[in-house]
N, C-alpha and C positions, 0 to 999 in steps of 0.2 A: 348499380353495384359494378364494381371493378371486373373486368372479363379474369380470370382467373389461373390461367391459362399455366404462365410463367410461374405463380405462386403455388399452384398447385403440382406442378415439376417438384419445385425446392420441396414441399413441403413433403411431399414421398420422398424424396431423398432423404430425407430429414431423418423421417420415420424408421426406413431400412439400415439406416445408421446407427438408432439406439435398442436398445434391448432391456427388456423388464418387465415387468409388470402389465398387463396390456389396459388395464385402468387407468393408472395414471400415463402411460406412454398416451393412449390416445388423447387424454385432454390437454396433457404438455401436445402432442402434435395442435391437435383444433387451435390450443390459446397462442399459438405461433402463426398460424395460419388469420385466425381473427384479427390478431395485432398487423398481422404484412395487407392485408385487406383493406383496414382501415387506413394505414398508411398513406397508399396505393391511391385510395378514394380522396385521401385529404391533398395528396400531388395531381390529381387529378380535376380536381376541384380548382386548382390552382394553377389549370390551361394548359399541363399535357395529357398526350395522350393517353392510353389504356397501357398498350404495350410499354409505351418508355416510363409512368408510373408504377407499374407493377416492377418495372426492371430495376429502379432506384428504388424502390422499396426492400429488393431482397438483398439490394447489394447494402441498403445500409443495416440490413439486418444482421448483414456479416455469414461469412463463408461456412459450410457445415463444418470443417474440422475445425471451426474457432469457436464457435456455440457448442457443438452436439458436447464435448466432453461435462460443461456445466449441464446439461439433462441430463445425463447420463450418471452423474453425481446423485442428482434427485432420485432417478431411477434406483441404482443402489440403496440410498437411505430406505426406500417404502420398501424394496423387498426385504431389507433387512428387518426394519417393525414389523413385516408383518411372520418374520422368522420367531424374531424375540418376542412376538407375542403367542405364537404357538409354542416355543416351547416355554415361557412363565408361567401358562395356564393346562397345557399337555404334559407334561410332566411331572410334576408332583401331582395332577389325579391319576396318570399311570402307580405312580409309587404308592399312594393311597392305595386304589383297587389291589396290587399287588400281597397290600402288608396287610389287609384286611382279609385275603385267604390262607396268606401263610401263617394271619390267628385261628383260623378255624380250622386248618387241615395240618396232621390230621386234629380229630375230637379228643381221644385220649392219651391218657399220659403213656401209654407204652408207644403209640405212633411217636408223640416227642422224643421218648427214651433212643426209637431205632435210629434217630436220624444221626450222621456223620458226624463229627465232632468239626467239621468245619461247616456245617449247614448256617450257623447261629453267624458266624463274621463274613460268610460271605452276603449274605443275606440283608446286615446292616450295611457292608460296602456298597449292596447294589441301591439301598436306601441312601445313601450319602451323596453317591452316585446323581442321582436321581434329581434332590434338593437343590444341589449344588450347580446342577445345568438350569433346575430353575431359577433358580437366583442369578444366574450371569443372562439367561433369559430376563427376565426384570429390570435388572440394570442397563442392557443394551438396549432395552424398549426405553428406558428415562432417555440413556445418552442419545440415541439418535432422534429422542421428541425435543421436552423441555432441555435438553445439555446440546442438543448440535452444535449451538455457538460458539462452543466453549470447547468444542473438537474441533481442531484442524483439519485431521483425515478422518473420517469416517468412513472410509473404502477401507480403512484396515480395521475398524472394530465388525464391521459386516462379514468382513471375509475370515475375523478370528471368529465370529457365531460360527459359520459355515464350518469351519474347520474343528471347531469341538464338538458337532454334531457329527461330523465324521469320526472320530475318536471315541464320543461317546457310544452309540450305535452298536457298530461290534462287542464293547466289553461291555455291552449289558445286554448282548443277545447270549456271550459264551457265558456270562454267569448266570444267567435265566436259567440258561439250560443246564447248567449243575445244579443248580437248585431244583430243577424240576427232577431231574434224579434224583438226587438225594434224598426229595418228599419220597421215593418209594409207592407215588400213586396210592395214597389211602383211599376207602373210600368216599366215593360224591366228586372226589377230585376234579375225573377227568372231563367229567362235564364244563364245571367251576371254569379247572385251569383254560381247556378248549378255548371256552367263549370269552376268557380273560387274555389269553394271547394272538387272539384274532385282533383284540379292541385292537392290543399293544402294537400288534403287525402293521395294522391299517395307521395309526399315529407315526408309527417309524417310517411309514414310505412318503407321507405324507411332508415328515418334517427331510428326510432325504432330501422331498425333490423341491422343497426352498430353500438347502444347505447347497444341491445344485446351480440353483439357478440367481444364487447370491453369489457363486463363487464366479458364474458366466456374467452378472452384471455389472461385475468389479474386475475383471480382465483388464490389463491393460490395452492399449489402444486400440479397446473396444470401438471407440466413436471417432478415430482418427478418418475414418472414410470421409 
């Protein structure tokens, strides 16, 4: 096997160049590193030496600012599915759990009667809310699976998730939180509610830090190093 030496330089460079996912960043690193190896071994095989094959090997691999932006592309795309597949399947079961307590609490009809007269539309808004990030969730899991071809840029439907996850976020934490006013705490509530917006907490930080880390993999010249 080819001494490694030279290929193993590029191939860390390579690496501190892209950013994503460290799943597939690592096996995009290794299937670059495999490929410049075998190369390396096939120039090598063909009577030079270690050094000068490994060094024809990376130069015909081409320079990191002229590769990395295509990884870097790949890169984007997985954190994006794997955004739009948290929120298609996190999101309407949040809305579920949610509408499943605001049928139960409170029990009777004078808890109903107390409640604000905007309890009832804010309530479907944040339901609407809710559906509607799922669905564009769904849809951007299609576009960047079975539809990538048919997308040009997909650095800007990744980075439109990221960006209505931020949008959405806040205006369904401040309506949460009128509506939990508004319930007035009947009781069994505050148990209920408790451990229904712990779920909700832990999903929100959750889909945060892939709305984060979708918006840092799709930076621009991110992979110009």
């Amino acid at each position: 096997m080819a001494n490694a030496g030279v290929i193993d330089d590029y191939v860390t460079r390579l690496g501190r160049a892209l950013k994503g996912p460290s799943g597939p960043k690592r096996d995009m690193v290794a299937e670059a590193r495999d490929s410049l190896i075998d190369t390396a071994e096939a120039l090598e095989d063909g009577g030079l030496d270690r050094a000068e094959a490994e060094r024809i090997a990376v130069e015909e691999f081409g320079e990191i600012g002229e590769i990395a932006p295509a990884y870097q592309e790949l890169l984007a795309v997985s954190a994006g599915r794997r955004l739009a597949a948290l929120l298609f399947v996190s999101v309407p079961l949040t809305c579920l759990m949610w509408s499943m307590i605001w049928k139960f609490f409170p029990g009777d009809l004078a808890g109903y009667a107390s409640r604000p007269g905007w309890f009832g539309p804010v309530a479907r808004a944040v339901d609407l809310i809710q559906v509607a990030v799922g669905v564009a969730g769904g849809l951007a899991l299609f576009a960047l699976g079975r539809g990538l071809r048919r997308i040009r840029r997909p650095r800007l439907v990744v980075r439109s998730l990221a960006t209505l996850v931020w949008v959405m976020l806040p205006t369904i934490g401040v309506l949460s939180l009128a509506l939990m006013y508004g319930s007035y705490n009947p009781a069994g509530f505050p148990g209920y509610g408790t451990a229904a917006a712990l779920v909700s907490d832990a999903l929100s930080i959750v889909q945060l830090y892939g709305a984060v880390r979708c918006m840092s993999v799709t930076r621009r010249g991110l992979a110009a190093a």
